[in-house]
N, CA, C and O atoms as a GROMACS GRO file, in nm:
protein
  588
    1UNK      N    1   0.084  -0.117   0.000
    1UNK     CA    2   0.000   0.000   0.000
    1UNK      C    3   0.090   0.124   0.000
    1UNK      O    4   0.152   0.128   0.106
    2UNK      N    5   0.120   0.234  -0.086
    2UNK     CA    6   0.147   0.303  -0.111
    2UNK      C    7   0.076   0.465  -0.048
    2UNK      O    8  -0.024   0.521  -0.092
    3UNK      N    9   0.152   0.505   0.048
    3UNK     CA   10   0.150   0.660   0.076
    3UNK      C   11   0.128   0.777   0.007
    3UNK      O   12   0.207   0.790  -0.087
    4UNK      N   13   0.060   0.855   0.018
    4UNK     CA   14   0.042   0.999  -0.062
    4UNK      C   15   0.095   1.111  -0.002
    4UNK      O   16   0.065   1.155   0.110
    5UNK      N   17   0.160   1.147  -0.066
    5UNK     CA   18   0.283   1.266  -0.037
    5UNK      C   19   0.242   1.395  -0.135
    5UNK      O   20   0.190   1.403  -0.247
    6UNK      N   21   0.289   1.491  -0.039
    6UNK     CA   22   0.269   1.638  -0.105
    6UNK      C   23   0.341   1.724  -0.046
    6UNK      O   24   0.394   1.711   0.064
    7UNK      N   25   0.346   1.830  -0.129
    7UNK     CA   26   0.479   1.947  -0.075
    7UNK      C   27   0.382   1.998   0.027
    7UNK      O   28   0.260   2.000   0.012
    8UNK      N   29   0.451   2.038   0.136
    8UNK     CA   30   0.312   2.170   0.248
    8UNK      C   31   0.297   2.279   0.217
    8UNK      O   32   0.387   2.354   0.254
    9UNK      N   33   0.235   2.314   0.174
    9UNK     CA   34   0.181   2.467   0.163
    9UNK      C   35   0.241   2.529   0.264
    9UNK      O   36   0.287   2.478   0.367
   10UNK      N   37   0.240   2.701   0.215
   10UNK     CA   38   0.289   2.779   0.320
   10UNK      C   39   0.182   2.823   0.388
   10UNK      O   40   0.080   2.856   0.327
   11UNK      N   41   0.191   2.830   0.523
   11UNK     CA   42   0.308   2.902   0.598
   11UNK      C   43   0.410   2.754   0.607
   11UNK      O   44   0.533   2.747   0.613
   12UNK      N   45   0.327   2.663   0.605
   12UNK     CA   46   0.489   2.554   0.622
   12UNK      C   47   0.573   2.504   0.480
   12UNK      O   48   0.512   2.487   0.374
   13UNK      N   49   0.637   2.495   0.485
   13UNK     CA   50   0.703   2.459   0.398
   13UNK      C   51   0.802   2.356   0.354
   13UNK      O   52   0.885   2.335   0.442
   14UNK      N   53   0.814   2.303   0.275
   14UNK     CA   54   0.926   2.204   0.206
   14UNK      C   55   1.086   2.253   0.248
   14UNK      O   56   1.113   2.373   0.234
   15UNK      N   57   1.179   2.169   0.294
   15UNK     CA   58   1.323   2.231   0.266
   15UNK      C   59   1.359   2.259   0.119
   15UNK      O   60   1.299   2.258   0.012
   16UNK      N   61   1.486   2.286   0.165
   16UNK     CA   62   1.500   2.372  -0.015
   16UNK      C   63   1.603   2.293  -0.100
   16UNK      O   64   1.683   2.339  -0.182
   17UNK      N   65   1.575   2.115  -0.047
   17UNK     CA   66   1.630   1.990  -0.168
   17UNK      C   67   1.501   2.009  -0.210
   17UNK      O   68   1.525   1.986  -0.328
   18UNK      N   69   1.361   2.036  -0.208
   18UNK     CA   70   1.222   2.023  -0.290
   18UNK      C   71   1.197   1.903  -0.220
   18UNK      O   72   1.121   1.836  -0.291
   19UNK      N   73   1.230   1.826  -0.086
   19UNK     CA   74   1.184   1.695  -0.030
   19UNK      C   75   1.016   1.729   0.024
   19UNK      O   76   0.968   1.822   0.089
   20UNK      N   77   0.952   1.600  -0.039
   20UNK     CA   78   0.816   1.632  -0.038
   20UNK      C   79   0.787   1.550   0.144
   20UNK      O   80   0.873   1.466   0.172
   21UNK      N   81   0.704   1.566   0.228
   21UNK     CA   82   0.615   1.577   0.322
   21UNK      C   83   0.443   1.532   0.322
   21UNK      O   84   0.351   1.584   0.258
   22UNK      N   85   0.439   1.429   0.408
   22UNK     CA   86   0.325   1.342   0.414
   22UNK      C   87   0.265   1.505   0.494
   22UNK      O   88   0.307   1.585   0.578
   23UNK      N   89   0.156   1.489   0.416
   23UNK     CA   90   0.044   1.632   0.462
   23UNK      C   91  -0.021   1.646   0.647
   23UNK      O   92  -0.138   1.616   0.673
   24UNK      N   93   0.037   1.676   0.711
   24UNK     CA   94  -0.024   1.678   0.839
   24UNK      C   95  -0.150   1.837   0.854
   24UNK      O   96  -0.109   1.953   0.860
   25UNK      N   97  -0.275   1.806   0.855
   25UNK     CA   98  -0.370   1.890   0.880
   25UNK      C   99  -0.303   1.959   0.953
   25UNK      O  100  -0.210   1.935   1.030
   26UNK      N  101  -0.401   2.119   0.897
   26UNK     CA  102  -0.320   2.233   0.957
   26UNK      C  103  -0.388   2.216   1.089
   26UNK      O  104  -0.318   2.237   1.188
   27UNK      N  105  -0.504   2.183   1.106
   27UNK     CA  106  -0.583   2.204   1.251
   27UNK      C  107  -0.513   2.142   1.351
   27UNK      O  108  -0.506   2.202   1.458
   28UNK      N  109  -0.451   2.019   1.338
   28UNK     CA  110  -0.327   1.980   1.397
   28UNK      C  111  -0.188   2.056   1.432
   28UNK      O  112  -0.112   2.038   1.528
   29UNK      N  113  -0.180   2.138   1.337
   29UNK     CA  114  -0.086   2.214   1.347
   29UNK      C  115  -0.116   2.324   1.463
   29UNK      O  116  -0.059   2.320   1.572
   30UNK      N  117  -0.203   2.413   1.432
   30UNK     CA  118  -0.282   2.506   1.521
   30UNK      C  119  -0.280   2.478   1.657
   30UNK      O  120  -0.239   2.555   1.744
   31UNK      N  121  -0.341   2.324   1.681
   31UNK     CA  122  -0.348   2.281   1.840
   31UNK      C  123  -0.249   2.284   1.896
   31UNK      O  124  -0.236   2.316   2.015
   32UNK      N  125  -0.114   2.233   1.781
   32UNK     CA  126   0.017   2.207   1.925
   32UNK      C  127   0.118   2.326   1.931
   32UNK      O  128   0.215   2.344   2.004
   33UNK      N  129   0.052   2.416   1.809
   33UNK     CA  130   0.076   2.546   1.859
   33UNK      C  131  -0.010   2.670   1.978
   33UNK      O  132   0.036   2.760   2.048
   34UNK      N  133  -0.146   2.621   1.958
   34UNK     CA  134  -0.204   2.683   2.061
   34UNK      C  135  -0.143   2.631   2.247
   34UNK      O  136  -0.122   2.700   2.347
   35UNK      N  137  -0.133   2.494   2.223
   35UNK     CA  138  -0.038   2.444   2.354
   35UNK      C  139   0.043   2.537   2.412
   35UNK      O  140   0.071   2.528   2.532
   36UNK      N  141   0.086   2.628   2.343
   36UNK     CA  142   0.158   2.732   2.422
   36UNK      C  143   0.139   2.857   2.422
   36UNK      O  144   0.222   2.948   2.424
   37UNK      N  145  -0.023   2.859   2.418
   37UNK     CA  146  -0.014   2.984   2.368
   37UNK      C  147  -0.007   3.070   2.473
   37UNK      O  148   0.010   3.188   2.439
   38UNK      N  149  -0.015   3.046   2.605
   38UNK     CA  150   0.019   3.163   2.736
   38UNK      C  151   0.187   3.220   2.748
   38UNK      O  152   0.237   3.317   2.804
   39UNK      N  153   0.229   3.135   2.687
   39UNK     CA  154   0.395   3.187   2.680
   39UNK      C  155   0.444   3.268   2.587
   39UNK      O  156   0.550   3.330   2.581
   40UNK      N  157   0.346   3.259   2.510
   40UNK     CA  158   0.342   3.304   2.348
   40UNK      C  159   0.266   3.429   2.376
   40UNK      O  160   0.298   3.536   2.324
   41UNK      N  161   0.176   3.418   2.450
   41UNK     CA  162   0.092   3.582   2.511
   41UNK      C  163   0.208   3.673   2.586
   41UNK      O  164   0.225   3.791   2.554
   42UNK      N  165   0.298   3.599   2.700
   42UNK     CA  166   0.363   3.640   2.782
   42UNK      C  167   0.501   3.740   2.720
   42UNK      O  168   0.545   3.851   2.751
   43UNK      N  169   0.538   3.641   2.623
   43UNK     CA  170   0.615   3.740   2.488
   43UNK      C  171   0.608   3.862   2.441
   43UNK      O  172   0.676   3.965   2.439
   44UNK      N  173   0.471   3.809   2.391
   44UNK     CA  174   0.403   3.917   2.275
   44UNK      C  175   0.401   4.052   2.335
   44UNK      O  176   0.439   4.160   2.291
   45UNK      N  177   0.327   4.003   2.491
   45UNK     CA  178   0.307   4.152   2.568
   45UNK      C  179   0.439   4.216   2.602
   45UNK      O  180   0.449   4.338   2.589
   46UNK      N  181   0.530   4.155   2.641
   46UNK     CA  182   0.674   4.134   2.672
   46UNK      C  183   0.716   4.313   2.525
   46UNK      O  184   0.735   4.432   2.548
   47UNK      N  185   0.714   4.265   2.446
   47UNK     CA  186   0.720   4.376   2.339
   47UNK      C  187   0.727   4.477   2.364
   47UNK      O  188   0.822   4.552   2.342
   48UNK      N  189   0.588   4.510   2.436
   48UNK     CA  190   0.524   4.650   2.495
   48UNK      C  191   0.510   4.732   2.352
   48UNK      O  192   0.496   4.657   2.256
   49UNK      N  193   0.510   4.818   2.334
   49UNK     CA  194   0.449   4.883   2.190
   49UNK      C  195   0.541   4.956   2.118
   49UNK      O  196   0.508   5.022   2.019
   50UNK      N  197   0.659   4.949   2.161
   50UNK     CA  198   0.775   4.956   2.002
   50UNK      C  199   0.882   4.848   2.020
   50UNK      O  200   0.990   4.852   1.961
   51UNK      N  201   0.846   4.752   2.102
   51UNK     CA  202   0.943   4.651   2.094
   51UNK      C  203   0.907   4.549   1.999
   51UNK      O  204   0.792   4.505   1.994
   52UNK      N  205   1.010   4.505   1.915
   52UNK     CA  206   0.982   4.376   1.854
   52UNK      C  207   1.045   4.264   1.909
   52UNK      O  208   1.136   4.268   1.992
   53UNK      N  209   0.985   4.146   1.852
   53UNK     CA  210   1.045   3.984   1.842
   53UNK      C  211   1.201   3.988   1.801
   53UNK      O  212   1.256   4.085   1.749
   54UNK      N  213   1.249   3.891   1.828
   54UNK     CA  214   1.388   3.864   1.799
   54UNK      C  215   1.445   3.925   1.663
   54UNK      O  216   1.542   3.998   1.641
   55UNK      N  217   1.328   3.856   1.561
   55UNK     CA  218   1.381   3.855   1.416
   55UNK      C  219   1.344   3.986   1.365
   55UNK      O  220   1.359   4.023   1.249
   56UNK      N  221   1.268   4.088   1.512
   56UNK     CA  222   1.200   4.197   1.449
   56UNK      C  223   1.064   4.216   1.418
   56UNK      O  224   1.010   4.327   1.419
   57UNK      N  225   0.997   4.088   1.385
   57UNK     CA  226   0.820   4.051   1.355
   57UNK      C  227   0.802   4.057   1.496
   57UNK      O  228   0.880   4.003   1.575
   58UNK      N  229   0.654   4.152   1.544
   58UNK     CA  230   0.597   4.161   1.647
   58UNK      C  231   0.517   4.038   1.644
   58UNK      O  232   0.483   4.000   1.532
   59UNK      N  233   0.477   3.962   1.757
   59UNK     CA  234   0.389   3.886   1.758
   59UNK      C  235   0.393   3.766   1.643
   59UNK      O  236   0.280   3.736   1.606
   60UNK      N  237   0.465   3.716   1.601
   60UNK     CA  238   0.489   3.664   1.490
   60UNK      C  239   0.567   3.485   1.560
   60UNK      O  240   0.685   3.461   1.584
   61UNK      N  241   0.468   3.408   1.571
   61UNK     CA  242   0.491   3.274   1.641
   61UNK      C  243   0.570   3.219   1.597
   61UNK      O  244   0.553   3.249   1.479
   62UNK      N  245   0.682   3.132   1.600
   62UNK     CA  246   0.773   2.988   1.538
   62UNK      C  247   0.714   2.911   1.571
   62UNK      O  248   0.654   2.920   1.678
   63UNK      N  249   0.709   2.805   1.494
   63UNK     CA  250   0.670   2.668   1.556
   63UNK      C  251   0.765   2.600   1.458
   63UNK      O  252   0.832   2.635   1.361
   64UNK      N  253   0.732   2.442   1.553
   64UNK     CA  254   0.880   2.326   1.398
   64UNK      C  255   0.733   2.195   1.483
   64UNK      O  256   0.670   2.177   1.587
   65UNK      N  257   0.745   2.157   1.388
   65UNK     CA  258   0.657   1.982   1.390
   65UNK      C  259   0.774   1.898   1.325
   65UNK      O  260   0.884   1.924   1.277
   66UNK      N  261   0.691   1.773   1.349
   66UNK     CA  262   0.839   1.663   1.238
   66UNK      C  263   0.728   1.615   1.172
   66UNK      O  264   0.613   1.595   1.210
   67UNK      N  265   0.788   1.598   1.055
   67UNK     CA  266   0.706   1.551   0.911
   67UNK      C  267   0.821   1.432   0.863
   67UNK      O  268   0.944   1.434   0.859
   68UNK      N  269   0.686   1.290   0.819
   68UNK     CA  270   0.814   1.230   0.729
   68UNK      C  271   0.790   1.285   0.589
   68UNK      O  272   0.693   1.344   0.541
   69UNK      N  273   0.938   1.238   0.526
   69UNK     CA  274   0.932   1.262   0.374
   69UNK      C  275   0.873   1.127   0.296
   69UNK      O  276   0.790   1.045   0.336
   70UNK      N  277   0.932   1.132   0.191
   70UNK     CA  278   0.860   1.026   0.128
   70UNK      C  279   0.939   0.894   0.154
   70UNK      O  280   0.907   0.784   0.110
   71UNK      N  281   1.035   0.918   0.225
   71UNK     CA  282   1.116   0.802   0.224
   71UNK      C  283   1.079   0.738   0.422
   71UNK      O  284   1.128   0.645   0.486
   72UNK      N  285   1.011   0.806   0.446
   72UNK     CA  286   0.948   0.776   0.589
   72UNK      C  287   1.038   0.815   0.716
   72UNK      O  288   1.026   0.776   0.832
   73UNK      N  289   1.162   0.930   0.642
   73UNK     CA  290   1.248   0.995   0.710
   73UNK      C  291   1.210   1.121   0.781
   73UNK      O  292   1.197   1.225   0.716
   74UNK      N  293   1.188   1.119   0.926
   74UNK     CA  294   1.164   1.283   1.003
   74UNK      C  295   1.235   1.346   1.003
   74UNK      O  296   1.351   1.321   1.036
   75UNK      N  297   1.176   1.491   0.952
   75UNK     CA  298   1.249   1.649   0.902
   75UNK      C  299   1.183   1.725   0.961
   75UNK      O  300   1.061   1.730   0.947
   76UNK      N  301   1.254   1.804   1.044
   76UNK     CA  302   1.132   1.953   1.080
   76UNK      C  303   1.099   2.053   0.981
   76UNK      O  304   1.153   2.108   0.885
   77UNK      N  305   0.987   2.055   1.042
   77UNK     CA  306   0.902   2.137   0.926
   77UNK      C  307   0.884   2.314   1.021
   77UNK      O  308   0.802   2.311   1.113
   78UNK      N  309   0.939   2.420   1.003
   78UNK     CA  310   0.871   2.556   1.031
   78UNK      C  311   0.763   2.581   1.011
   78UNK      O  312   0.711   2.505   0.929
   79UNK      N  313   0.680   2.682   1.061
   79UNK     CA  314   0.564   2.703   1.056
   79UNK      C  315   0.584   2.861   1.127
   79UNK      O  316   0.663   2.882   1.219
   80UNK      N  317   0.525   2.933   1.084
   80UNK     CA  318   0.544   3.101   1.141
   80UNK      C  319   0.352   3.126   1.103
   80UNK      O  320   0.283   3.093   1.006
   81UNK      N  321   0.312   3.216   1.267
   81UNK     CA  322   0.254   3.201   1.287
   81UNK      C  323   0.180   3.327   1.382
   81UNK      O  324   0.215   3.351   1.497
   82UNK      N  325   0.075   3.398   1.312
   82UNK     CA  326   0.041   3.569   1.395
   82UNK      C  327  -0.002   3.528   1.501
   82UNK      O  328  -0.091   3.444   1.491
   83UNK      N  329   0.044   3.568   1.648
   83UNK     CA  330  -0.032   3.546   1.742
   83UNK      C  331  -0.138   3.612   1.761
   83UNK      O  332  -0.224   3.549   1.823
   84UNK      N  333  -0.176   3.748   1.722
   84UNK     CA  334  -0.285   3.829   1.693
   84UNK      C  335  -0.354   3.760   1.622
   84UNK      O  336  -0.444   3.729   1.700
   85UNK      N  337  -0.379   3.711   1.524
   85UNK     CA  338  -0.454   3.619   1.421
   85UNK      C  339  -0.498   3.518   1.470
   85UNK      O  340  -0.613   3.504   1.429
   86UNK      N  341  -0.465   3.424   1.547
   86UNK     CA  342  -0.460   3.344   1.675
   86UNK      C  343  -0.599   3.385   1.763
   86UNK      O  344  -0.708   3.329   1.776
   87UNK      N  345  -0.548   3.496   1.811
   87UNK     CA  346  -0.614   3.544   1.992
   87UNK      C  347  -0.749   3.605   1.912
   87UNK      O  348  -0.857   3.586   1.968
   88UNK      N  349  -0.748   3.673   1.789
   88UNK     CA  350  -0.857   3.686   1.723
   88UNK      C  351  -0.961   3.608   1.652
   88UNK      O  352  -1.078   3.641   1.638
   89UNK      N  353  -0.887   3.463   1.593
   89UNK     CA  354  -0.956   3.403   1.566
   89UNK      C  355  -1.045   3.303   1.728
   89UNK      O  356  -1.163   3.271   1.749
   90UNK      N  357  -0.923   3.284   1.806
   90UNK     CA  358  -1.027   3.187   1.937
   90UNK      C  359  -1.149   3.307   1.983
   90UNK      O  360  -1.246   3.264   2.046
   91UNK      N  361  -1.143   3.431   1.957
   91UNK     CA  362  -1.234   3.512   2.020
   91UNK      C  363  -1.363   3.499   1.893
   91UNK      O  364  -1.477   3.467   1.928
   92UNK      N  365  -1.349   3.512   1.826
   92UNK     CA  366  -1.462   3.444   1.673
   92UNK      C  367  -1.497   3.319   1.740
   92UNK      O  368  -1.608   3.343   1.786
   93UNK      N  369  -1.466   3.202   1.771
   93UNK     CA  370  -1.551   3.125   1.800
   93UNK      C  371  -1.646   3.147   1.897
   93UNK      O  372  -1.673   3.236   1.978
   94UNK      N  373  -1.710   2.986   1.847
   94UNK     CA  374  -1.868   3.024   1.947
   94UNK      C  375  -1.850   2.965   2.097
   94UNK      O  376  -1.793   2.859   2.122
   95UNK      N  377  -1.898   3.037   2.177
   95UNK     CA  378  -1.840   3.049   2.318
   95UNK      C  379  -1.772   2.872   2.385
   95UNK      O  380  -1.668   2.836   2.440
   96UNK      N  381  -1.882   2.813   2.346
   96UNK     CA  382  -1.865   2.673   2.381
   96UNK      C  383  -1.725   2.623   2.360
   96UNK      O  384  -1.654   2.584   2.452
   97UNK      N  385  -1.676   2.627   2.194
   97UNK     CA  386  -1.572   2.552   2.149
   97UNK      C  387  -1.482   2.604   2.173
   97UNK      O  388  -1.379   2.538   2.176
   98UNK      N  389  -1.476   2.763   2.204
   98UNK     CA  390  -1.322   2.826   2.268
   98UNK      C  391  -1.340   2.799   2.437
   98UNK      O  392  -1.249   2.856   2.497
   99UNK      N  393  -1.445   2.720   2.537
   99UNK     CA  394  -1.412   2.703   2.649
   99UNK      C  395  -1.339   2.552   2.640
   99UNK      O  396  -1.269   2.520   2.736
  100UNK      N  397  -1.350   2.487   2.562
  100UNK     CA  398  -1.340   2.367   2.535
  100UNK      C  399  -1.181   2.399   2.483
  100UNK      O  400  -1.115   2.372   2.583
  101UNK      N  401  -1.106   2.433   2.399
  101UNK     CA  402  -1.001   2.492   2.352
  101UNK      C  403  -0.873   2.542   2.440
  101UNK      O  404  -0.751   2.529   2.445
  102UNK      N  405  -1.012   2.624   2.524
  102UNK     CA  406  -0.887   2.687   2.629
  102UNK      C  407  -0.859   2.597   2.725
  102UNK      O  408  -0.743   2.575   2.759
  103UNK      N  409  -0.982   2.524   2.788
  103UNK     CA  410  -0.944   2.444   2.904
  103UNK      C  411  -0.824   2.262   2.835
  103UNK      O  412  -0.725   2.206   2.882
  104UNK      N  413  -0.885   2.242   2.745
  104UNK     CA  414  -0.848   2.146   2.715
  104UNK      C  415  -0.693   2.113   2.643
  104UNK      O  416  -0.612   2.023   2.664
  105UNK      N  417  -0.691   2.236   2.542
  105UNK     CA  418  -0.579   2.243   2.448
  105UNK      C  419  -0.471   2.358   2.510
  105UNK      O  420  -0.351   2.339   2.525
  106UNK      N  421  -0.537   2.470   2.538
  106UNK     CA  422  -0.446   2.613   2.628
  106UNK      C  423  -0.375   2.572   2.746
  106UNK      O  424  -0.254   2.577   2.768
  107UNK      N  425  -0.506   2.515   2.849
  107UNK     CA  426  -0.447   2.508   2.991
  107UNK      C  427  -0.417   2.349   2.971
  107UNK      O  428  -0.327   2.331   3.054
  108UNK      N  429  -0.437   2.243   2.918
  108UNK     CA  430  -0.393   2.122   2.912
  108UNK      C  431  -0.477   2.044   2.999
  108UNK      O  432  -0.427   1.947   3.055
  109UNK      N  433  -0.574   2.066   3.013
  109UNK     CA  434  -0.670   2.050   3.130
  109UNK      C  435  -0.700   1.880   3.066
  109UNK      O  436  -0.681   1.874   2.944
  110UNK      N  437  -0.741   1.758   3.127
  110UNK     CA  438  -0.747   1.630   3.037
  110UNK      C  439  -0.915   1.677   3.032
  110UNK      O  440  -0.979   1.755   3.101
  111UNK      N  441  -0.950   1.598   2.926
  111UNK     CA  442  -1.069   1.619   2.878
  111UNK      C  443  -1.189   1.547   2.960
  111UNK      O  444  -1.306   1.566   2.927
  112UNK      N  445  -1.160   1.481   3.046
  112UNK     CA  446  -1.275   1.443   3.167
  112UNK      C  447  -1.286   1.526   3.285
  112UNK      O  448  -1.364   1.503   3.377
  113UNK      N  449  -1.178   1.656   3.277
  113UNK     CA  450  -1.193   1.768   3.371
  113UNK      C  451  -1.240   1.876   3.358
  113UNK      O  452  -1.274   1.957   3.444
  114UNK      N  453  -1.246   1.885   3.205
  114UNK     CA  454  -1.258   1.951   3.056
  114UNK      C  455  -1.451   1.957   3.116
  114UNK      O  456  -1.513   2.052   3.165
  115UNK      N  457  -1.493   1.824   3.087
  115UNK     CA  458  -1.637   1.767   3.090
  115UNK      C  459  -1.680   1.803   3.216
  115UNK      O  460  -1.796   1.844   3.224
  116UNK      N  461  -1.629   1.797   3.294
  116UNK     CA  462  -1.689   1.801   3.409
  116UNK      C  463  -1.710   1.968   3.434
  116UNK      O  464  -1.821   2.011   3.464
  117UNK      N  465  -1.603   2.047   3.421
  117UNK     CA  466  -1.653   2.175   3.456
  117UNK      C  467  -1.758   2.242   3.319
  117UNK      O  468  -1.861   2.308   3.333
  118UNK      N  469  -1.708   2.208   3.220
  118UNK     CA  470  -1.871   2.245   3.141
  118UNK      C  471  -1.986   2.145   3.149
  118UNK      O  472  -2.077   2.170   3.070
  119UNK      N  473  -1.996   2.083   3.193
  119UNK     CA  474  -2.082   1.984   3.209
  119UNK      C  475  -2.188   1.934   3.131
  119UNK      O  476  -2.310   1.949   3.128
  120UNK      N  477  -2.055   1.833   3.032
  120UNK     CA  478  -2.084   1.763   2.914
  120UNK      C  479  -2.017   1.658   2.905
  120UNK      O  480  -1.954   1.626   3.006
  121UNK      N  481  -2.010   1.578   2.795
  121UNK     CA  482  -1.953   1.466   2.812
  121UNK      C  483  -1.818   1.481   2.749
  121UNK      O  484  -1.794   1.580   2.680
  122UNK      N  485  -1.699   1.358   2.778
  122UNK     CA  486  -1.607   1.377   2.749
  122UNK      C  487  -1.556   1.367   2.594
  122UNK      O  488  -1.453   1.410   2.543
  123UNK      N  489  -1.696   1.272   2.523
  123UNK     CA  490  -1.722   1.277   2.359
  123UNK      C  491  -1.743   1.436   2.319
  123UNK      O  492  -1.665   1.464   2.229
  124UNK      N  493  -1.804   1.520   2.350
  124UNK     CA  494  -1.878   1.676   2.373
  124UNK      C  495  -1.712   1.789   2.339
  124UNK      O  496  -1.686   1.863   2.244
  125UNK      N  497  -1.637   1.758   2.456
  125UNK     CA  498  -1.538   1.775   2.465
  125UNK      C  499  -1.456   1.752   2.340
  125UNK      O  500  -1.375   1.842   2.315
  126UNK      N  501  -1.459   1.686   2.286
  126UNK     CA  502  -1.334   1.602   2.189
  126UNK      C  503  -1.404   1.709   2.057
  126UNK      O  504  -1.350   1.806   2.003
  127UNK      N  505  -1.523   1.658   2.036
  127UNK     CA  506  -1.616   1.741   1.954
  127UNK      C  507  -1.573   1.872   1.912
  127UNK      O  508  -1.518   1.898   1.804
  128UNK      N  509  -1.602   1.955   2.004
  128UNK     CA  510  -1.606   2.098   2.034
  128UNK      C  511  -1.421   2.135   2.009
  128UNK      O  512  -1.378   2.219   1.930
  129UNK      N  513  -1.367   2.077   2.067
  129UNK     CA  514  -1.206   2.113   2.025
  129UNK      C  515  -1.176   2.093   1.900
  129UNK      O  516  -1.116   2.174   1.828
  130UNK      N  517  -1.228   1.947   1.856
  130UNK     CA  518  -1.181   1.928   1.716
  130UNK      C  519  -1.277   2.008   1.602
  130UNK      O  520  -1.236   2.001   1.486
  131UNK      N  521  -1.383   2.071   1.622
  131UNK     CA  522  -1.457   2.177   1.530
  131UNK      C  523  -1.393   2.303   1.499
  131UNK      O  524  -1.351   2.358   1.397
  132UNK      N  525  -1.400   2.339   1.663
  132UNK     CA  526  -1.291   2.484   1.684
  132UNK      C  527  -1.186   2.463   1.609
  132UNK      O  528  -1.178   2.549   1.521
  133UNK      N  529  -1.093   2.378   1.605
  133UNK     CA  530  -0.988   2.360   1.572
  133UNK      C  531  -0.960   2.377   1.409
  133UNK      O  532  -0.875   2.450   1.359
  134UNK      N  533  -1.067   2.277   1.329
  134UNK     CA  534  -1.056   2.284   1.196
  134UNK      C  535  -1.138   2.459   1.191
  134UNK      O  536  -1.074   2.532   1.115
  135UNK      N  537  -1.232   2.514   1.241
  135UNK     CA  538  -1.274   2.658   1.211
  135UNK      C  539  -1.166   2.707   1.224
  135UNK      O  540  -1.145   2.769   1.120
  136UNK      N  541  -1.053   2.720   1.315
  136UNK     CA  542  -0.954   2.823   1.340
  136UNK      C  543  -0.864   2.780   1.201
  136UNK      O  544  -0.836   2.876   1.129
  137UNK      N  545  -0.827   2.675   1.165
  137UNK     CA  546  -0.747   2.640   1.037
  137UNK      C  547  -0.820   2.686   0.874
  137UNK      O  548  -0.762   2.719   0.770
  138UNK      N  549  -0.958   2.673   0.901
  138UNK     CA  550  -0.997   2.716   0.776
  138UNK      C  551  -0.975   2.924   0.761
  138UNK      O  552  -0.956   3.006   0.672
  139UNK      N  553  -0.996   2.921   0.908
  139UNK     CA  554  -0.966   3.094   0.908
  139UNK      C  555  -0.838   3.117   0.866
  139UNK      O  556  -0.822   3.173   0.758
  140UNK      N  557  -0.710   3.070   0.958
  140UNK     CA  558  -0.599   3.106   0.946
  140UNK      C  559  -0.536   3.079   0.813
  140UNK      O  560  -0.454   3.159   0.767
  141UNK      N  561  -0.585   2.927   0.726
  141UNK     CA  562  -0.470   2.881   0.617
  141UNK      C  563  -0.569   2.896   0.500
  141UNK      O  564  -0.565   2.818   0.405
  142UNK      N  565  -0.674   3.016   0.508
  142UNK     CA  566  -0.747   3.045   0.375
  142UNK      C  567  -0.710   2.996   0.268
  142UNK      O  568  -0.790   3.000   0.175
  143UNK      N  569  -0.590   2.940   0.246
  143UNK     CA  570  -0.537   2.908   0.037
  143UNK      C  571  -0.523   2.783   0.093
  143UNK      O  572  -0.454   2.717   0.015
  144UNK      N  573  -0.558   2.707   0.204
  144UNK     CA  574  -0.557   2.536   0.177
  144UNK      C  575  -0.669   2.526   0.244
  144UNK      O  576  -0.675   2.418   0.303
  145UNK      N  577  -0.787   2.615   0.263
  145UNK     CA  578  -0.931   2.544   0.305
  145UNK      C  579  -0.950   2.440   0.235
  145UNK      O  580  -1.054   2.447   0.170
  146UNK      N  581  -0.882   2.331   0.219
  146UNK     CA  582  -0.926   2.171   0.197
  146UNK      C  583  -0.960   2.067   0.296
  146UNK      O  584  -0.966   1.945   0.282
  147UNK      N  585  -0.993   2.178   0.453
  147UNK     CA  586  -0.953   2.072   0.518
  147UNK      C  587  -1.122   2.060   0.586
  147UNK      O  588  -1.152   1.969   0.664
   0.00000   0.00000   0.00000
């Protein structure tokens, strides 16, 4: 059985041999970047209002995932990422799936603690993160809404 491989779209990208990358959903991407996103707040504010980021981009996230190539070899993959675009899009969602988001994916909260303080089930939970999640990816990666 044979694998399907594709270059990643930007914001992530291919290295620059052109080595192609098994497609990991961006909504995936989003989550294990939202995982940090209080440190990533703590930064941003860190700035104060003429300070920039390292490279100079205000608010402007890194992330690296590992992707295999086609040869089933792991490569990190970059990913750059607005934290404003971010904190704006979880505020667009509908109240439910960003409490579900924050407690579950933000604060790391496990999802039967998740359930219990909204008081739903721990299926409800899984639900609501993984909706939010693909909404925040179709917002953020507009030129690969394929997902």
């Amino acid at each position: 059985m044979s694998t399907t491989t594709r270059p990643v779209k930007s914001p992530a990208r291919a290295n620059k041999r052109g080595e192609v990358y098994k497609e990991i959903p961006k909504h995936r991407i989003l989550r294990e970047t939202l995982r940090h996103f209080i440190e990533f707040r703590e930064v941003v504010q860190g700035y104060g209002s003429a300070g920039d980021g390292a490279d100079g981009r205000k608010g402007v996230l890194e992330h690296t995932y590992w992707a295999e190539d086609s040869k089933g070899k792991l490569k990190k993959v970059d990913v750059s990422i607005s934290f404003w675009d971010l904190q704006i899009g979880l505020a667009e969602l509908a109240p439910r799936k960003r409490e579900a988001i924050w407690l579950n994916v933000i604060e790391d909260k496990k999802q039967k603690d998740v359930a219990k303080i909204m008081k739903i089930t721990t299926v409800s939970v899984g639900q609501y993160v993984e909706a939010g999640m693909i909404q925040l990816a179709k917002r953020y990666f507009a030129e690969d809404s394929d997902e």
